[in-house]
Gaussian input, Z-matrix of N, CA and C with variables (Angstrom, degrees):
# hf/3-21g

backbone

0 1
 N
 C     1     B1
 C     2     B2     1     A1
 N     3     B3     2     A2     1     D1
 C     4     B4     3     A3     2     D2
 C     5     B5     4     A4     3     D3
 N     6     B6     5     A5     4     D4
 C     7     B7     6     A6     5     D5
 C     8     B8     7     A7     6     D6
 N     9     B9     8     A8     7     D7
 C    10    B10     9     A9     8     D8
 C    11    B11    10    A10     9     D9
 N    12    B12    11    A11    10    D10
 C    13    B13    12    A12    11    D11
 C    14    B14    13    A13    12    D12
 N    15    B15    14    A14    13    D13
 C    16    B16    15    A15    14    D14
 C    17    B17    16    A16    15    D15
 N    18    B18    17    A17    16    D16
 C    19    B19    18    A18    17    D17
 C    20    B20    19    A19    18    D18
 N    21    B21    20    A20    19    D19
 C    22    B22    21    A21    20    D20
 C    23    B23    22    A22    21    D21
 N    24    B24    23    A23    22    D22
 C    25    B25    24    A24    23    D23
 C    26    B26    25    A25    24    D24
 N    27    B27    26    A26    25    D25
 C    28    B28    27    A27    26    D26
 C    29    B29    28    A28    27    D27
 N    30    B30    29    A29    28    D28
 C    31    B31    30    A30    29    D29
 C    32    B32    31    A31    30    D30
 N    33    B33    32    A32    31    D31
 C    34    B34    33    A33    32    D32
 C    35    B35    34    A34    33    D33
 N    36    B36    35    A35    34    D34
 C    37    B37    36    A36    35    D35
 C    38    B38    37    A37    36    D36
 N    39    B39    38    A38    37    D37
 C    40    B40    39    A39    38    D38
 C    41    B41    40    A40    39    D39
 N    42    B42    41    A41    40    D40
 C    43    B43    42    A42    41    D41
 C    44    B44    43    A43    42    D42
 N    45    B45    44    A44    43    D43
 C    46    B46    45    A45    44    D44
 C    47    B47    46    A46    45    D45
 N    48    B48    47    A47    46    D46
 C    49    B49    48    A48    47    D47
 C    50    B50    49    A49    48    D48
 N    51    B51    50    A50    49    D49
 C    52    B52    51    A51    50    D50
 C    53    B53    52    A52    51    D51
 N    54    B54    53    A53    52    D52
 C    55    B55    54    A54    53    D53
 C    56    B56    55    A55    54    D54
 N    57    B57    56    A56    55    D55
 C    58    B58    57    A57    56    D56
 C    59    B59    58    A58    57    D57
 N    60    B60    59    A59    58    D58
 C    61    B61    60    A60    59    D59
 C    62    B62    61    A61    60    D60
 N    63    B63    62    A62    61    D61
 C    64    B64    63    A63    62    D62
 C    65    B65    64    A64    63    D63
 N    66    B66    65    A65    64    D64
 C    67    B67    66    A66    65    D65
 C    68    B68    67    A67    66    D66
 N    69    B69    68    A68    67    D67
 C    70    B70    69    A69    68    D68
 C    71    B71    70    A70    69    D69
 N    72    B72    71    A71    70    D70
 C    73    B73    72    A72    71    D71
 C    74    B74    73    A73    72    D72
 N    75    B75    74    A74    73    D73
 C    76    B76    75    A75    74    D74
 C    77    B77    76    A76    75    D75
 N    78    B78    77    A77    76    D76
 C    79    B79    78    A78    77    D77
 C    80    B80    79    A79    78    D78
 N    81    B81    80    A80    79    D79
 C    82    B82    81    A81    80    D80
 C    83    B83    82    A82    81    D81
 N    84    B84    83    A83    82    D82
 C    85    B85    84    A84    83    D83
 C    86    B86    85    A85    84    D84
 N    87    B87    86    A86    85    D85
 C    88    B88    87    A87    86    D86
 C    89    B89    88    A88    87    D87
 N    90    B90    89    A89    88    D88
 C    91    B91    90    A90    89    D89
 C    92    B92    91    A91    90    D90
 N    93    B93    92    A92    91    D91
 C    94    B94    93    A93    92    D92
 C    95    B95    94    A94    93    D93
 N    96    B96    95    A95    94    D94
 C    97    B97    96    A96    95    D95
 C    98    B98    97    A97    96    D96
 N    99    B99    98    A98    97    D97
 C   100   B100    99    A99    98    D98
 C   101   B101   100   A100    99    D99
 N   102   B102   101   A101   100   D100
 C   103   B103   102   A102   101   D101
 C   104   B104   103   A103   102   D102
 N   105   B105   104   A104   103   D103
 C   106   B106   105   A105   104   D104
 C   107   B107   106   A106   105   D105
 N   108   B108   107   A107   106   D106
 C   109   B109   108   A108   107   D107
 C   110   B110   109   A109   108   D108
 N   111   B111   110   A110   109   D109
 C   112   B112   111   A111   110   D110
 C   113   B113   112   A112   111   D111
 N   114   B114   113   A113   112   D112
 C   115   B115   114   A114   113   D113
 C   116   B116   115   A115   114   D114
 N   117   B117   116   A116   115   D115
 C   118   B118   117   A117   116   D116
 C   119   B119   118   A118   117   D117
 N   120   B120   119   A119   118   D118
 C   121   B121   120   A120   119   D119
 C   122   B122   121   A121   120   D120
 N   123   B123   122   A122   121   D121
 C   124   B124   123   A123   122   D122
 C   125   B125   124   A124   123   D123
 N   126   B126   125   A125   124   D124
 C   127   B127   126   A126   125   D125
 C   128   B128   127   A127   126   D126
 N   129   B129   128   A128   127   D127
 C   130   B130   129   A129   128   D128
 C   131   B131   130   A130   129   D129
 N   132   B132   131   A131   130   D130
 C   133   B133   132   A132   131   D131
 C   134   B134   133   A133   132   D132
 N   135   B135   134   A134   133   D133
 C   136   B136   135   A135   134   D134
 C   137   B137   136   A136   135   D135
 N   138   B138   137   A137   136   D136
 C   139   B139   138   A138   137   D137
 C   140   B140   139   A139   138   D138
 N   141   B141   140   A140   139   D139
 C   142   B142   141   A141   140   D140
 C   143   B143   142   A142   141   D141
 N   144   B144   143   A143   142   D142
 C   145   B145   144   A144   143   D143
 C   146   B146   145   A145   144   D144
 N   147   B147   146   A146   145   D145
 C   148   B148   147   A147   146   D146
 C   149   B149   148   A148   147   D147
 N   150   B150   149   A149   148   D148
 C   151   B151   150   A150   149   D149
 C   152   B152   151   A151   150   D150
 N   153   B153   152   A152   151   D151
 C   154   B154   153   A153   152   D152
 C   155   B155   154   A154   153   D153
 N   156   B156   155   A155   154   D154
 C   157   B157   156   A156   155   D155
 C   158   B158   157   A157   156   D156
 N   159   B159   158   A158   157   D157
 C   160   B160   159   A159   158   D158
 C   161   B161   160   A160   159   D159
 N   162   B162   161   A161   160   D160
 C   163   B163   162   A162   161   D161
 C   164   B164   163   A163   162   D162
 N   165   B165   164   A164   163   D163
 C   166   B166   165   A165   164   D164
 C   167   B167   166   A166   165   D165
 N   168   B168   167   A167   166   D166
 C   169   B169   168   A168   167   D167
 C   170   B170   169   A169   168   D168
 N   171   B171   170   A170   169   D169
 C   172   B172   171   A171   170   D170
 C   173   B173   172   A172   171   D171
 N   174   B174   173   A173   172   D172
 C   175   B175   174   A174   173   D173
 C   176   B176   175   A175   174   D174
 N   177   B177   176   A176   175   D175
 C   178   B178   177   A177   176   D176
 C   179   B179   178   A178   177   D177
 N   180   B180   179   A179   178   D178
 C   181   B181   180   A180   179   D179
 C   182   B182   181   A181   180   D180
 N   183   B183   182   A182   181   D181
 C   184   B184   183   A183   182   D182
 C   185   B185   184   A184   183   D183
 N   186   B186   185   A185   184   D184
 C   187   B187   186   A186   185   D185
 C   188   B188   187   A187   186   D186
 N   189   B189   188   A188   187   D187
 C   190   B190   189   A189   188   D188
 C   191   B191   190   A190   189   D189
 N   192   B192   191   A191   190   D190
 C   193   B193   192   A192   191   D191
 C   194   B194   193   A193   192   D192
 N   195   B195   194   A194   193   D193
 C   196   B196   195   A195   194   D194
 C   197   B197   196   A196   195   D195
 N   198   B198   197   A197   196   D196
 C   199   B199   198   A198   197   D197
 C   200   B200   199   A199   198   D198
 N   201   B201   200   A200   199   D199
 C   202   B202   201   A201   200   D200
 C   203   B203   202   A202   201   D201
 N   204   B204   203   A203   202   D202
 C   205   B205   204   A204   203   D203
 C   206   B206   205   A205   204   D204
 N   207   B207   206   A206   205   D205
 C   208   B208   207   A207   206   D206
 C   209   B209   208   A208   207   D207
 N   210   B210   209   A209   208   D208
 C   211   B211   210   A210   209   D209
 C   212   B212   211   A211   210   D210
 N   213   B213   212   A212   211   D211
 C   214   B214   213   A213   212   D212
 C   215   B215   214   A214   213   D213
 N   216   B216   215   A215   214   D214
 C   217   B217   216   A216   215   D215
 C   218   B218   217   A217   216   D216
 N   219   B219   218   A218   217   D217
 C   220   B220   219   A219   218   D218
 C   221   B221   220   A220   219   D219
 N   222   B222   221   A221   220   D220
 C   223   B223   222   A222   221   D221
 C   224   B224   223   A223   222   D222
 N   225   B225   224   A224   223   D223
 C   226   B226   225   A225   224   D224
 C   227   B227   226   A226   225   D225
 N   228   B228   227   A227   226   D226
 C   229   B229   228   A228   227   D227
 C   230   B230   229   A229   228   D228

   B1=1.4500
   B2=1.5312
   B3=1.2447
   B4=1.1895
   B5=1.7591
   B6=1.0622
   B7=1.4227
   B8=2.0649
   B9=1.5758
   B10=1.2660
   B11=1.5684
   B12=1.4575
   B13=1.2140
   B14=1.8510
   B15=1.5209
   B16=1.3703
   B17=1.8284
   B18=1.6421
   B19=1.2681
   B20=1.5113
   B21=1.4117
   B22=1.8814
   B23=1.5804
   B24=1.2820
   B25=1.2199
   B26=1.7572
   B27=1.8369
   B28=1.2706
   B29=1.1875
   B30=1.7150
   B31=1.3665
   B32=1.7417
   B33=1.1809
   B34=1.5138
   B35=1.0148
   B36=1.4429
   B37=1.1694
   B38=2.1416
   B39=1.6471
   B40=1.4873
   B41=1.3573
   B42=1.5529
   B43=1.2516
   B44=1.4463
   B45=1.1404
   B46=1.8543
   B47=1.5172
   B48=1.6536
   B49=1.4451
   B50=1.3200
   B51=1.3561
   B52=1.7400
   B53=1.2415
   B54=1.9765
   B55=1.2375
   B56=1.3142
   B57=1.3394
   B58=1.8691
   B59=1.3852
   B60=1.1528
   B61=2.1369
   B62=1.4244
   B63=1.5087
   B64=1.8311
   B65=1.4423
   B66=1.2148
   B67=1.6235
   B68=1.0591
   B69=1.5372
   B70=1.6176
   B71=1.4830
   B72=1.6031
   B73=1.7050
   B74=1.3629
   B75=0.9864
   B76=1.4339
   B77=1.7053
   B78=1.0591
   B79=1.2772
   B80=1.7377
   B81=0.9633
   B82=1.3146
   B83=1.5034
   B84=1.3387
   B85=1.4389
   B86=1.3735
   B87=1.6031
   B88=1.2430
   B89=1.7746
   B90=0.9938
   B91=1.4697
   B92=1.4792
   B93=1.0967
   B94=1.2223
   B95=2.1712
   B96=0.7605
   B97=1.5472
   B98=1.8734
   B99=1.4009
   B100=1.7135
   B101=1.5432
   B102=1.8951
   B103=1.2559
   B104=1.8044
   B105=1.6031
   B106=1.2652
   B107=1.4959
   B108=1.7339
   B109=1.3502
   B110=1.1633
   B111=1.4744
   B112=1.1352
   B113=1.6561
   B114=1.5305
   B115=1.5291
   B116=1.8346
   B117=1.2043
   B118=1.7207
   B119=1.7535
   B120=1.6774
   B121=0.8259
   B122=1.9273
   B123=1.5671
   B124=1.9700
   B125=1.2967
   B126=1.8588
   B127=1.8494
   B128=1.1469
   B129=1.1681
   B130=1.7241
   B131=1.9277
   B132=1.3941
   B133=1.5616
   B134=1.7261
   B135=1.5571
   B136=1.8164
   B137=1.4272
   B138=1.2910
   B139=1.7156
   B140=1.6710
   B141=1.8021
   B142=1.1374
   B143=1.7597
   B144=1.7610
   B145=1.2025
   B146=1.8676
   B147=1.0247
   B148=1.3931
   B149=1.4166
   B150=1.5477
   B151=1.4282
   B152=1.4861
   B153=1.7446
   B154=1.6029
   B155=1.5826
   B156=1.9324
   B157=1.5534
   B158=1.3172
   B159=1.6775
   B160=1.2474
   B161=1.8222
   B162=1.2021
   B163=1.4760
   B164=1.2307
   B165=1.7769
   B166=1.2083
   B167=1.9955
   B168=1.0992
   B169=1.5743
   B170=1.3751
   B171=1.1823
   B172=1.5200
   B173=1.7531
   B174=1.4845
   B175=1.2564
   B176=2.0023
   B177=1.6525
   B178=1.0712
   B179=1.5644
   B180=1.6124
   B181=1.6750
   B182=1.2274
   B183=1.4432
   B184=1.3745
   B185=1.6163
   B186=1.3423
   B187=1.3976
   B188=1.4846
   B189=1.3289
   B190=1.3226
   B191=1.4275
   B192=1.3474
   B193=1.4270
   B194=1.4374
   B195=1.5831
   B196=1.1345
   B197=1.6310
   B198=1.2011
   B199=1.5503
   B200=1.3316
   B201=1.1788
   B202=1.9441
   B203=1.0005
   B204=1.8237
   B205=1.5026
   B206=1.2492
   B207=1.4558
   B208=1.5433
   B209=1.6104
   B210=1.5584
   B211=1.5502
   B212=1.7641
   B213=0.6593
   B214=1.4911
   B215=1.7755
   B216=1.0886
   B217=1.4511
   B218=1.9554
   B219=1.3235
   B220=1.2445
   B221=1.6130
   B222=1.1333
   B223=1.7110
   B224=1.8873
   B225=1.4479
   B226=1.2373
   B227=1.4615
   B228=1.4575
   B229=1.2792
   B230=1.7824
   A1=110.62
   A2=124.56
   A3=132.01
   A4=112.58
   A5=108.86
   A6=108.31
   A7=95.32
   A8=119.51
   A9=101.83
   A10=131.65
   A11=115.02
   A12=134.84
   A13=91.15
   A14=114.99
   A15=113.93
   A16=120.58
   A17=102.62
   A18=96.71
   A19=113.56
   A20=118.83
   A21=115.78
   A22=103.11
   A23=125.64
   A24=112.37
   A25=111.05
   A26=92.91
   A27=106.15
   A28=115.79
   A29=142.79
   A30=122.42
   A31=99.42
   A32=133.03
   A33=126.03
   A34=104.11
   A35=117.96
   A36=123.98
   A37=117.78
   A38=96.55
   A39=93.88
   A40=130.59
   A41=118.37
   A42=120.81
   A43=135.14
   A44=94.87
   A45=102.98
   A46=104.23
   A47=96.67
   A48=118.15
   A49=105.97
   A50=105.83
   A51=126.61
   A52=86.12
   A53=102.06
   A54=123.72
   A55=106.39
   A56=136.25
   A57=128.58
   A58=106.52
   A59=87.47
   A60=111.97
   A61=114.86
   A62=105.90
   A63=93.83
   A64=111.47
   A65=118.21
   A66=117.12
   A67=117.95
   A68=129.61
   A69=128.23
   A70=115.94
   A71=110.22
   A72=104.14
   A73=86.00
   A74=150.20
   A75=144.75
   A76=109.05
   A77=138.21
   A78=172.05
   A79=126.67
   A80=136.24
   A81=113.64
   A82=104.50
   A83=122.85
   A84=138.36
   A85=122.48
   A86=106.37
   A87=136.47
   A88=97.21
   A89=131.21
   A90=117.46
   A91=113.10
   A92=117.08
   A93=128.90
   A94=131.19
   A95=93.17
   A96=99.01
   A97=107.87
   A98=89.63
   A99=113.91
   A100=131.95
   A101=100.16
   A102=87.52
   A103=132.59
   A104=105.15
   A105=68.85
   A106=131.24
   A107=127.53
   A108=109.70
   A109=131.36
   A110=131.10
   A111=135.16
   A112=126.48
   A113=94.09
   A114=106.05
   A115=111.45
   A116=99.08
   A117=110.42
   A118=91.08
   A119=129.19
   A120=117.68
   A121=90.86
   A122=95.17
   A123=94.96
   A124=99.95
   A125=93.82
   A126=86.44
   A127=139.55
   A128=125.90
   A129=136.04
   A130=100.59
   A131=128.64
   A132=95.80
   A133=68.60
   A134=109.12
   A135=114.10
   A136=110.35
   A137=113.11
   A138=109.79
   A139=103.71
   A140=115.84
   A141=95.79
   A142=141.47
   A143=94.86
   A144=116.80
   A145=100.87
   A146=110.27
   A147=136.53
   A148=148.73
   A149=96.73
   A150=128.95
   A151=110.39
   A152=120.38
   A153=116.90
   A154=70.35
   A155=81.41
   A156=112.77
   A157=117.50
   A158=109.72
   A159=101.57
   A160=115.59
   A161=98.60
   A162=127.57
   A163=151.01
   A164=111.10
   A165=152.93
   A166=87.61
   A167=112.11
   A168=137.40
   A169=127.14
   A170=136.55
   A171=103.89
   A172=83.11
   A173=120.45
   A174=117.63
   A175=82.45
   A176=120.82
   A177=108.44
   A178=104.39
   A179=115.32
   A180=126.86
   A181=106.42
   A182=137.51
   A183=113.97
   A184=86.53
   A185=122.72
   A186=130.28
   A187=123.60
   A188=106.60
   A189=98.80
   A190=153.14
   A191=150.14
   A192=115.76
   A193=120.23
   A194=122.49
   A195=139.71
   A196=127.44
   A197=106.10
   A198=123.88
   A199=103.61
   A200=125.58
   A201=116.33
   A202=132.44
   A203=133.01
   A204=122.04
   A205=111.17
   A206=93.59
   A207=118.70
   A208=105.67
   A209=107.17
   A210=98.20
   A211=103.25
   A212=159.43
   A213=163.65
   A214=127.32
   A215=115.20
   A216=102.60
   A217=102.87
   A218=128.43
   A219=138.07
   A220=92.41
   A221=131.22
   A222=136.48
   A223=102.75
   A224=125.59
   A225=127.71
   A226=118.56
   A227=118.72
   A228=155.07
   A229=96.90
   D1=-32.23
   D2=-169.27
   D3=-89.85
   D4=-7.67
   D5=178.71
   D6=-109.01
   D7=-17.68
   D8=158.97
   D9=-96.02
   D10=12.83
   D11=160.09
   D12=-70.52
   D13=-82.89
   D14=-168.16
   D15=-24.57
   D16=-53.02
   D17=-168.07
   D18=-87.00
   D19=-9.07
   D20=155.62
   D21=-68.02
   D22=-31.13
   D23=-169.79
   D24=-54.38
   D25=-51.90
   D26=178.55
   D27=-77.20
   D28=0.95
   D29=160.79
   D30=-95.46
   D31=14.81
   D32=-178.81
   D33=-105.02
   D34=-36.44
   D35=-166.88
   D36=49.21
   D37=-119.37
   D38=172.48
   D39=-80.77
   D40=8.09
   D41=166.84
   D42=-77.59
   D43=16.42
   D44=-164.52
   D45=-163.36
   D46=121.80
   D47=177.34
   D48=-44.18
   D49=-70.32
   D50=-158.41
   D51=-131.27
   D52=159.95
   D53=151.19
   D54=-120.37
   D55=127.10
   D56=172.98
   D57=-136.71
   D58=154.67
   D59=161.57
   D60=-68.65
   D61=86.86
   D62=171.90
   D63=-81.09
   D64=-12.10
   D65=179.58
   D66=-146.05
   D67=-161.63
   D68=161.65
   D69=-60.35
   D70=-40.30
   D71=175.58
   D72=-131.21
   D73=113.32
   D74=122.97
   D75=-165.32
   D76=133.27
   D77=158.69
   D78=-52.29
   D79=120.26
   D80=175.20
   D81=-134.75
   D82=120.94
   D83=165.41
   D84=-92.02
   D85=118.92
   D86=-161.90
   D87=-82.92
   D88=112.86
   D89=178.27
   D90=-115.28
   D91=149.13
   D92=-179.05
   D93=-46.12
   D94=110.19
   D95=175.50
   D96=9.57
   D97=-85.57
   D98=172.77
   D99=-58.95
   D100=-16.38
   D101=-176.93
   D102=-81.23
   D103=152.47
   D104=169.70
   D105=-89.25
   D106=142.54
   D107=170.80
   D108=-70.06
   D109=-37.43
   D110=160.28
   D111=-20.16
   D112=-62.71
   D113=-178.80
   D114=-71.21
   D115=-27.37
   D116=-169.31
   D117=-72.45
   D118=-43.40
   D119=-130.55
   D120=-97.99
   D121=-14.89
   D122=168.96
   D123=-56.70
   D124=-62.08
   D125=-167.38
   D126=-61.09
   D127=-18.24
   D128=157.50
   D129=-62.93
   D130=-8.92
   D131=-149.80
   D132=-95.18
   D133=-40.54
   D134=-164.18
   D135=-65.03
   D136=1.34
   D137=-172.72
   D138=-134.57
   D139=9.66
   D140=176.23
   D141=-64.05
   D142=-15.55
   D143=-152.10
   D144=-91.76
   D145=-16.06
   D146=130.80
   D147=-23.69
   D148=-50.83
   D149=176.55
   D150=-98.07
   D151=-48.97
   D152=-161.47
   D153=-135.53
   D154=152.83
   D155=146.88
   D156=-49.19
   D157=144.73
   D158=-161.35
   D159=-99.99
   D160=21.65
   D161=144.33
   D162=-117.11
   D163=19.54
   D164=134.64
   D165=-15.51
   D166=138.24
   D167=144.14
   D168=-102.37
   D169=111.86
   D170=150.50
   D171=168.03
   D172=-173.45
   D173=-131.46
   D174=-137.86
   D175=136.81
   D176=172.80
   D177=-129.02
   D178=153.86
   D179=-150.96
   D180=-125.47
   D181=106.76
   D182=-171.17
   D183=-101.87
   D184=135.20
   D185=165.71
   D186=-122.50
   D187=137.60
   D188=167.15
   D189=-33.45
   D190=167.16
   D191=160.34
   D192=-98.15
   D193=49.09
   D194=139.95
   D195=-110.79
   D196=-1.21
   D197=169.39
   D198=99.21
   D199=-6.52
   D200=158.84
   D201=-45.19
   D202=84.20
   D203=162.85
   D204=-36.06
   D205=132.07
   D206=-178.40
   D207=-107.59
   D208=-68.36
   D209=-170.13
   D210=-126.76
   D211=170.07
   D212=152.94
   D213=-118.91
   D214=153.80
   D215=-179.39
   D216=-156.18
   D217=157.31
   D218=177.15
   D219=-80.23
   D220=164.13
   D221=158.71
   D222=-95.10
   D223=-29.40
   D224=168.57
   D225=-97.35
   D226=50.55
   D227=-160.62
   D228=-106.32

């Protein structure tokens, strides 16, 4: 889990506050005030396969930076 925190970190780069472990498999991305999620949340879905094995499990959260889930997605999606 901790080495697929690292490499979202590095494909988000400045779009995302935090990256954390909310569970055993699921993820939650802290995004920036301004960003948009919508657009952030294509480009993470078109480049996940990129990021994780493509038998990777586990569940990713884009949240606000007040803690509002915004959008969610499976990684075996």
């Amino acid at each position: 889990m901790e080495k697929l925190i690292r490499q979202l970190k590095t494909f988000l780069g400045n779009s995302a506050r935090a990256v954390k472990v909310k569970g055993p498999a699921e993820i939650d991305i802290v995004v920036n005030e301004n960003e948009n999620i919508e657009a952030l949340l294509a480009r993470l879905q078109a480049h996940i396969i990129e990021i994780v094995d493509e038998n990777t499990l586990g569940k990713i959260n884009l949240v606000s930076p007040d803690g509002e889930l915004k959008e969610s997605f499976s990684l075996n999606q």
